[in-house]
Structures are given as C-alpha cells and as structure tokens.
KOLGU-4560 file (N, C-alpha, C; in nm, 3 decimals, padded with zeros to 5 digits):
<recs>
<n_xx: 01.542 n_yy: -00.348 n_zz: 00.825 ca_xx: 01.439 ca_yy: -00.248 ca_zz: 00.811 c_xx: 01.306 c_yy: -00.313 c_zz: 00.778 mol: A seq: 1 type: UNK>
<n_xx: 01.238 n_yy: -00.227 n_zz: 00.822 ca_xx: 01.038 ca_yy: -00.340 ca_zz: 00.801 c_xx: 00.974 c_yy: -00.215 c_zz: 00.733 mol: A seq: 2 type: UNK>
<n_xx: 00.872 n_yy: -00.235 n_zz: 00.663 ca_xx: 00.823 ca_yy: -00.143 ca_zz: 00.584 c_xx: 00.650 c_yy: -00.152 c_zz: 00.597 mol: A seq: 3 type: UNK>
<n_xx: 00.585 n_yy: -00.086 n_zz: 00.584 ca_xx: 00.449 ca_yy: -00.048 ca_zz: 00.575 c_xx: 00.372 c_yy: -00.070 c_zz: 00.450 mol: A seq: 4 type: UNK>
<n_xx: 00.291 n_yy: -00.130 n_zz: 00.384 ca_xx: 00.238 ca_yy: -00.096 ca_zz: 00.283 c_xx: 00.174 c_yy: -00.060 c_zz: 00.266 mol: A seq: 5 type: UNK>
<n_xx: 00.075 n_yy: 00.081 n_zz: 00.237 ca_xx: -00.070 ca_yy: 00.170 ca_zz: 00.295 c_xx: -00.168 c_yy: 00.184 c_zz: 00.175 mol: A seq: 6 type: UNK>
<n_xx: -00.273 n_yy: 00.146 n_zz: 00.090 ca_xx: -00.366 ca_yy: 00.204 ca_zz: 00.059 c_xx: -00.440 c_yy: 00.325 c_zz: 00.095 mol: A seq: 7 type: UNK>
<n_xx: -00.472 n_yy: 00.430 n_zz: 00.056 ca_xx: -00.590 ca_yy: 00.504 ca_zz: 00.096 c_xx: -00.693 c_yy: 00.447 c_zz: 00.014 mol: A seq: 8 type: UNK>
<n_xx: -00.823 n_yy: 00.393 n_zz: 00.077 ca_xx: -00.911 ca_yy: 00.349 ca_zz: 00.025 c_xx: -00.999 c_yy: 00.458 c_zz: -00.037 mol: A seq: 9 type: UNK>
<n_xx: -01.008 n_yy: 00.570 n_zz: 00.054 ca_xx: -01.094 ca_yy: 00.668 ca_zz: 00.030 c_xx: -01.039 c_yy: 00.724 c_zz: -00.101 mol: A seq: 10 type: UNK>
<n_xx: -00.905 n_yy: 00.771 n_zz: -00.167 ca_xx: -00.807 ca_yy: 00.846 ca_zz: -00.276 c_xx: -00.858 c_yy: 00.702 c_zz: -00.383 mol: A seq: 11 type: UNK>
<n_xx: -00.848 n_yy: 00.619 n_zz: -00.335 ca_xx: -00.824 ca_yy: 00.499 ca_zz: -00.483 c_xx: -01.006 c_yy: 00.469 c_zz: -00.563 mol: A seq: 12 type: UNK>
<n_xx: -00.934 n_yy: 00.523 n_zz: -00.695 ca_xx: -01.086 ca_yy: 00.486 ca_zz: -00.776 c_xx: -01.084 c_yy: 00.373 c_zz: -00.840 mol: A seq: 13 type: UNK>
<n_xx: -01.008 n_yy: 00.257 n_zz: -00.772 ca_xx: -01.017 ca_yy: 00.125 ca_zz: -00.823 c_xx: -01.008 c_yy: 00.129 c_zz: -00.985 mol: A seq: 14 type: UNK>
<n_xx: -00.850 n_yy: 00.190 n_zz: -01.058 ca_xx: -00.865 ca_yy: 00.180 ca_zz: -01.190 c_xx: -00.770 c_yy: 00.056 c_zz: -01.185 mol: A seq: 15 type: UNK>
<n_xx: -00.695 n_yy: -00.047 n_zz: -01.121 ca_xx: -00.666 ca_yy: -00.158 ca_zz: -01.103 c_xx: -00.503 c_yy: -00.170 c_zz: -01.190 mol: A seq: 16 type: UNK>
<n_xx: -00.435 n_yy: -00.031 n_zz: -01.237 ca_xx: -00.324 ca_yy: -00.038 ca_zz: -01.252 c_xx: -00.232 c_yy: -00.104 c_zz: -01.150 mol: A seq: 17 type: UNK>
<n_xx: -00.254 n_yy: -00.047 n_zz: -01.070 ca_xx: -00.180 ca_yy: -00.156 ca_zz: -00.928 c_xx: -00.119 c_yy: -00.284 c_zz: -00.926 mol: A seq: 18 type: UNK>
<n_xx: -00.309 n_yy: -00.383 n_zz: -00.951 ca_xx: -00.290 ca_yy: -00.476 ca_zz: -00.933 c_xx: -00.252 c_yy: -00.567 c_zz: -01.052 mol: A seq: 19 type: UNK>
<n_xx: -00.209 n_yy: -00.450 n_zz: -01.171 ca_xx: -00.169 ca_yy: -00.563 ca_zz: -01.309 c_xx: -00.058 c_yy: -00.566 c_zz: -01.282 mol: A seq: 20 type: UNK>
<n_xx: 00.047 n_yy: -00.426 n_zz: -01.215 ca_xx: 00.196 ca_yy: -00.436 ca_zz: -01.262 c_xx: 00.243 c_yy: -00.488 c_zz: -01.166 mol: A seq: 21 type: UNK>
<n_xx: 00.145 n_yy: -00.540 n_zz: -01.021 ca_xx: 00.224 ca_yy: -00.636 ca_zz: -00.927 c_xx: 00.327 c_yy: -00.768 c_zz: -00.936 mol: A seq: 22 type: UNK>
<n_xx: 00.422 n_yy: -00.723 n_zz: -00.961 ca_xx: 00.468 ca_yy: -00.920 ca_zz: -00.979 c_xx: 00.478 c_yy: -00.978 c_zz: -00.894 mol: A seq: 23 type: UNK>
<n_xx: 00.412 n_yy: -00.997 n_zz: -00.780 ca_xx: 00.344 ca_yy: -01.089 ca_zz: -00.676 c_xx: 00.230 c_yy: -01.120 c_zz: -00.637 mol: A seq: 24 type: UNK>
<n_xx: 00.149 n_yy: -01.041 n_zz: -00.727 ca_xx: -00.016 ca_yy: -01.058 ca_zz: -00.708 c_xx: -00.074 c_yy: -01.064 c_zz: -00.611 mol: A seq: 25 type: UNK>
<n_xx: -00.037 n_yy: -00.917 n_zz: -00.507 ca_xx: -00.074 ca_yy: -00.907 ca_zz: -00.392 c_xx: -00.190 c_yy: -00.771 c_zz: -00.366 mol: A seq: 26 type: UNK>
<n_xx: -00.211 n_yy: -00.741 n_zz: -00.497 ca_xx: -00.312 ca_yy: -00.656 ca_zz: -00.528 c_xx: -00.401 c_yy: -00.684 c_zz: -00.537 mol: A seq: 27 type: UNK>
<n_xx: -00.592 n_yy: -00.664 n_zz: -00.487 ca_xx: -00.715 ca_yy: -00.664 ca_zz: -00.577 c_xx: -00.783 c_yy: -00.562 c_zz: -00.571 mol: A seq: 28 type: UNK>
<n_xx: -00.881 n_yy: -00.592 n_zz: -00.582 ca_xx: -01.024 ca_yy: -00.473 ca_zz: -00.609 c_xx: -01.134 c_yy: -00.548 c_zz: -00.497 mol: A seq: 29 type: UNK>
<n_xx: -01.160 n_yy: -00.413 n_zz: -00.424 ca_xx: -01.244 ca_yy: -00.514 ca_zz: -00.311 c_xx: -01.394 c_yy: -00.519 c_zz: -00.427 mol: A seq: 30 type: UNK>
<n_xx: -01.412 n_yy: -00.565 n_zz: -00.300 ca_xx: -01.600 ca_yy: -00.599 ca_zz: -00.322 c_xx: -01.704 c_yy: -00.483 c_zz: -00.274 mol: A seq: 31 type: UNK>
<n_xx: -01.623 n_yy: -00.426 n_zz: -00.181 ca_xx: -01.676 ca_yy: -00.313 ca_zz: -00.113 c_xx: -01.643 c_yy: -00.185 c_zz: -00.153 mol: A seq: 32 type: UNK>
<n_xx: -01.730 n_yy: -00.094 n_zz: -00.137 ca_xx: -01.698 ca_yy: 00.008 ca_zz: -00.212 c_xx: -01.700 c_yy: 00.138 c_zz: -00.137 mol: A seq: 33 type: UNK>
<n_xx: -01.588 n_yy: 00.248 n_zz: -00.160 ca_xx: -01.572 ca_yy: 00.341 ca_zz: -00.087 c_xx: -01.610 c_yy: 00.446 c_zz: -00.058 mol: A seq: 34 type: UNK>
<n_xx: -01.599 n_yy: 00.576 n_zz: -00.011 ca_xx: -01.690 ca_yy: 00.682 ca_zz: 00.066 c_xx: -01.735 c_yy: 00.770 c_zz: -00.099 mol: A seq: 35 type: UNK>
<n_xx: -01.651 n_yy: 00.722 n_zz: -00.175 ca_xx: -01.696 ca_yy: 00.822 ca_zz: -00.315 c_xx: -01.727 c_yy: 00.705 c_zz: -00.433 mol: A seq: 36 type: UNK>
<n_xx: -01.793 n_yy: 00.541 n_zz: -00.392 ca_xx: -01.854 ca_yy: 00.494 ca_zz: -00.514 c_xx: -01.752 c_yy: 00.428 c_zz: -00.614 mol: A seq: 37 type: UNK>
<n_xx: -01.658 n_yy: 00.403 n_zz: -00.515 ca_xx: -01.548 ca_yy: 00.315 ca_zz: -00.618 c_xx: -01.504 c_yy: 00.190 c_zz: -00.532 mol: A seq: 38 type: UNK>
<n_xx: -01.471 n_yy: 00.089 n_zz: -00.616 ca_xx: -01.409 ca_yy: -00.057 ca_zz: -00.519 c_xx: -01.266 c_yy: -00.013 c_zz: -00.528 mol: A seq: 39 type: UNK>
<n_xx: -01.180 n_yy: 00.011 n_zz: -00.420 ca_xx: -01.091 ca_yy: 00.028 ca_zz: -00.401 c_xx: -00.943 c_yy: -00.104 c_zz: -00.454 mol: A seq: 40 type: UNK>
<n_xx: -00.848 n_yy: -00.067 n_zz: -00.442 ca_xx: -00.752 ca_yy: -00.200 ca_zz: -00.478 c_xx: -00.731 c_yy: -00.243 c_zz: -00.285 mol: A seq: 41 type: UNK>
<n_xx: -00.716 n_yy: -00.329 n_zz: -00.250 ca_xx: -00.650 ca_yy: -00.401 ca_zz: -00.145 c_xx: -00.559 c_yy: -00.512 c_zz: -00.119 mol: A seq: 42 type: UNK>
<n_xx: -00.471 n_yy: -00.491 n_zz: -00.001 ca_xx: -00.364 ca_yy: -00.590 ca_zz: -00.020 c_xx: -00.471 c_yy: -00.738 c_zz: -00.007 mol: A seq: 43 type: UNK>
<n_xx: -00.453 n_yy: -00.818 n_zz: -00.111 ca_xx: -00.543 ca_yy: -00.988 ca_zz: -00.085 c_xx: -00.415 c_yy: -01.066 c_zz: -00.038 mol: A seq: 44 type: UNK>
<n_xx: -00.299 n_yy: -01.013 n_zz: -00.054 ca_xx: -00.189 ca_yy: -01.122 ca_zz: 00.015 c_xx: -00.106 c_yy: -01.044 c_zz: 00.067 mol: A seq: 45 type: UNK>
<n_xx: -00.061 n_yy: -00.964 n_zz: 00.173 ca_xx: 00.003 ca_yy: -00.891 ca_zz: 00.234 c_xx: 00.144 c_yy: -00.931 c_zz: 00.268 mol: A seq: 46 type: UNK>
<n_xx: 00.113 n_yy: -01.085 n_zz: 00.317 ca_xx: 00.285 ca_yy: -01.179 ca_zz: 00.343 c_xx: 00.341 c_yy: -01.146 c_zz: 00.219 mol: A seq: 47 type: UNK>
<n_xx: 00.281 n_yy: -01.169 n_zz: 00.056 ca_xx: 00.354 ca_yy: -01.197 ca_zz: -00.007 c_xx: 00.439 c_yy: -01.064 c_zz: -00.076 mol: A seq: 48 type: UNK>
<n_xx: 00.387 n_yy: -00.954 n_zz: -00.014 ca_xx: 00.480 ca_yy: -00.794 ca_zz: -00.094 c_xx: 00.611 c_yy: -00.790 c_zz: -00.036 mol: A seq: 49 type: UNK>
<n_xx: 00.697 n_yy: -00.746 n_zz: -00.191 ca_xx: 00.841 ca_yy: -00.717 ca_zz: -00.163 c_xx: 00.850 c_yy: -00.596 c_zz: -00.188 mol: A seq: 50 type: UNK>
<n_xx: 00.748 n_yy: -00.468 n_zz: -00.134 ca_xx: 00.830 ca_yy: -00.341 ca_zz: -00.136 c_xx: 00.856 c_yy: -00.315 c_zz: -00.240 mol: A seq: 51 type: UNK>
<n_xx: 00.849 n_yy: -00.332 n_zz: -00.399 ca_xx: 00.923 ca_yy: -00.314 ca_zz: -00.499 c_xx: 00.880 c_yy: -00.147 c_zz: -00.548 mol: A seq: 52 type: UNK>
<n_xx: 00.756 n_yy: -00.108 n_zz: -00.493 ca_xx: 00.728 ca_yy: 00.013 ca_zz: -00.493 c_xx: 00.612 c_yy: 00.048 c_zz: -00.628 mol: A seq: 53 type: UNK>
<n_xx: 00.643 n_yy: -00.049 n_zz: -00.728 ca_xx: 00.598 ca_yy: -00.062 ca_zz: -00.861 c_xx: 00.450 c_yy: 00.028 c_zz: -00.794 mol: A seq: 54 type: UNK>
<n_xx: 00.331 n_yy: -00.042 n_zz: -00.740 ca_xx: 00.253 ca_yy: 00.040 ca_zz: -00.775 c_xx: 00.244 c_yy: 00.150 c_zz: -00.733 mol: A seq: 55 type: UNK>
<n_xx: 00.273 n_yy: 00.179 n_zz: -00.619 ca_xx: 00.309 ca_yy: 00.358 ca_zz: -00.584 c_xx: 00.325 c_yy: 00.418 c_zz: -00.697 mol: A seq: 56 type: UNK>
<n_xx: 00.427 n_yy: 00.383 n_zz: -00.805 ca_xx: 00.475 ca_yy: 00.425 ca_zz: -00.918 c_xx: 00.361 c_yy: 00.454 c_zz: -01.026 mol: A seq: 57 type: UNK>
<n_xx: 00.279 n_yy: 00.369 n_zz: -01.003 ca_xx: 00.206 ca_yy: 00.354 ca_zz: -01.090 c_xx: 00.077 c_yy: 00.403 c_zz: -01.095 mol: A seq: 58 type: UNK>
<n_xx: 00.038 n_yy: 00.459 n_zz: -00.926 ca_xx: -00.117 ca_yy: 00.474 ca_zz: -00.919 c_xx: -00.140 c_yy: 00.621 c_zz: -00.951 mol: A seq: 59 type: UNK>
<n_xx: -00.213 n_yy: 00.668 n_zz: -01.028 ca_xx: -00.249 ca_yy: 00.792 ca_zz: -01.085 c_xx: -00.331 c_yy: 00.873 c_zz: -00.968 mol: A seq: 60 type: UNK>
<n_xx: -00.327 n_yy: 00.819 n_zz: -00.880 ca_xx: -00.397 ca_yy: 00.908 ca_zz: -00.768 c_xx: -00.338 c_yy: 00.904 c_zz: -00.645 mol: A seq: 61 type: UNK>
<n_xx: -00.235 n_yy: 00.853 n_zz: -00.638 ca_xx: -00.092 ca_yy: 00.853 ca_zz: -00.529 c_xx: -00.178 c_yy: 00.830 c_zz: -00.407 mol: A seq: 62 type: UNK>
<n_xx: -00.267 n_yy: 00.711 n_zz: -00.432 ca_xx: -00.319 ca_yy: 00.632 ca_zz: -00.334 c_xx: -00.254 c_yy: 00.514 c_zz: -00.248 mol: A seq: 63 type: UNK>
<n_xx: -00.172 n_yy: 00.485 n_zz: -00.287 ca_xx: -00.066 ca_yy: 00.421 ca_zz: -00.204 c_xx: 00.098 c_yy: 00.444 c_zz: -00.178 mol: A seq: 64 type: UNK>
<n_xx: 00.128 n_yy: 00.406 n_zz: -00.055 ca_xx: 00.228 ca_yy: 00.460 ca_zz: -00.003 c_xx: 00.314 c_yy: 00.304 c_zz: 00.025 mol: A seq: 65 type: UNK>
<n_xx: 00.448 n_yy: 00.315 n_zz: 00.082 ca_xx: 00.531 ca_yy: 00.219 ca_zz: 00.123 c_xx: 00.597 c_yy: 00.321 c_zz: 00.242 mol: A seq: 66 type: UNK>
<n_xx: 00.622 n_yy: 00.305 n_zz: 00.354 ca_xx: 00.676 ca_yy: 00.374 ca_zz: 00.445 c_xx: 00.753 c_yy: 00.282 c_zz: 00.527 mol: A seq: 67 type: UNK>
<n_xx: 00.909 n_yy: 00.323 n_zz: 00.559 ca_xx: 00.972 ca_yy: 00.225 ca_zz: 00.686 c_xx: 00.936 c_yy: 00.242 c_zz: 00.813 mol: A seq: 68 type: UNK>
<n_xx: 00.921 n_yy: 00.150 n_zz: 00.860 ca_xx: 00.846 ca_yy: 00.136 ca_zz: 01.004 c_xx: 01.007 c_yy: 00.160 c_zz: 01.148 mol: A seq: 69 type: UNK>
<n_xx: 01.025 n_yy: 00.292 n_zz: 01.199 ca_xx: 01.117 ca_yy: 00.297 ca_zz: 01.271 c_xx: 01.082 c_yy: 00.216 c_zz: 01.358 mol: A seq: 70 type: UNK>
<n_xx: 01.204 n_yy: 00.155 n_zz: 01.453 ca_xx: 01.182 ca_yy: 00.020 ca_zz: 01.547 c_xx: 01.194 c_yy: 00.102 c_zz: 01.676 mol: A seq: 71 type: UNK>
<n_xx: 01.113 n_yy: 00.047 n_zz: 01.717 ca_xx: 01.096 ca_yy: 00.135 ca_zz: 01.875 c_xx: 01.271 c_yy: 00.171 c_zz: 01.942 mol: A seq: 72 type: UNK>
<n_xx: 01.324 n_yy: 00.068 n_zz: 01.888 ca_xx: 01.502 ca_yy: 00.047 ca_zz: 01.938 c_xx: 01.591 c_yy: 00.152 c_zz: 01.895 mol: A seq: 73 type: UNK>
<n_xx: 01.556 n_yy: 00.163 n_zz: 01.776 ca_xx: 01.651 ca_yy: 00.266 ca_zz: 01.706 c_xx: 01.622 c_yy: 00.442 c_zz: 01.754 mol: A seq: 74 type: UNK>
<n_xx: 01.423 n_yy: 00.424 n_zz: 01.780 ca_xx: 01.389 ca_yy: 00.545 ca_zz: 01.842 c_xx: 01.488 c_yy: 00.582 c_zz: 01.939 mol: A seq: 75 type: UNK>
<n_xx: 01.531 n_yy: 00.514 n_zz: 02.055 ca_xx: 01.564 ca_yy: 00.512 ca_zz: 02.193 c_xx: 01.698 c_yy: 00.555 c_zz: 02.203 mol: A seq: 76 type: UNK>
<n_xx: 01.786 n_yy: 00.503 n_zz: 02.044 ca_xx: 01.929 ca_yy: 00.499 ca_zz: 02.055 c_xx: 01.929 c_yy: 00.673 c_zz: 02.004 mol: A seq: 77 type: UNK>
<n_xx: 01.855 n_yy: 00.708 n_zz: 01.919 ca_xx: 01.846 ca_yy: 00.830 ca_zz: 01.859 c_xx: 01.764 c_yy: 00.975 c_zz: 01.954 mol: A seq: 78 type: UNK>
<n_xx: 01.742 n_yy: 00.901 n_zz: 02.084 ca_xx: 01.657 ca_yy: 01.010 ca_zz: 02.202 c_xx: 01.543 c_yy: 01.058 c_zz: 02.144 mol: A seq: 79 type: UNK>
<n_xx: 01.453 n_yy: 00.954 n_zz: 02.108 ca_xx: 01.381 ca_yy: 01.022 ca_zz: 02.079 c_xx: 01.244 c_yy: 00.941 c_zz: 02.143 mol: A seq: 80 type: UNK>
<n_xx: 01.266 n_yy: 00.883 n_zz: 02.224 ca_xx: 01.143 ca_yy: 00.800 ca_zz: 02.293 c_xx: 01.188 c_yy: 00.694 c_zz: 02.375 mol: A seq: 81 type: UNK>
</recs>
C-alpha cells in the first residue's frame, strides 16, 4: 500500500505542533506565507515520512491528512477503471 501525505496550506496557521511531535523531522514552517497571513507547516523531507499519522493527530485545525493511494491495478481488478 502507498500513502499520500497532504497539508492544506490554506487551513494551517503554522502553530508548528506538527513539526515538534514528528519523530522524523519531516515537518517545517515555510517562509512563505498563506492566503490568510500565516507560514504554513510543509513536508522539508517527504522521503523521510512513515505515515505514523502523529500529526494529523495533532493539528488543531485538521490541516493535514494521510490518504492511501489506490493503484491503478487494484482499480481494474475491482471494475472500476
């Protein structure tokens, strides 16, 4: 199974819970700042996330998501593409 890891940049007010309870330190705070005046968190190391879900758990504005990525293969076996 392969998984997704999603920020909404626009939802996140960069309060940086995220990126403390990461234990892979694949969290930051950009530099850039978003449509409502906040530096958002972003993946700075994307190879290195294990899915552990921690900050989903953690973000007070359910600005990030983890989603499994169906494989085009499994679509096909299941009729659905």
């Amino acid at each position: 199974m392969s998984y997704k890891h999603e920020i909404d940049a626009d939802r996140c007010k960069g309060c940086g819970l995220c990126v403390e309870v990461c234990p892979k330190n694949v969290l930051e705070i950009s530099e850039q700042v978003n449509t409502k005046g906040y530096f958002p968190a972003f993946q700075a190391r994307p190879q290195d996330c294990i899915f552990c879900a921690i900050c989903c758990t953690m973000c007070p504005d359910v600005a990030i998501s983890i989603n499994e990525i169906v494989e085009h293969a499994q679509k096909q076996e299941q009729g659905q593409g």
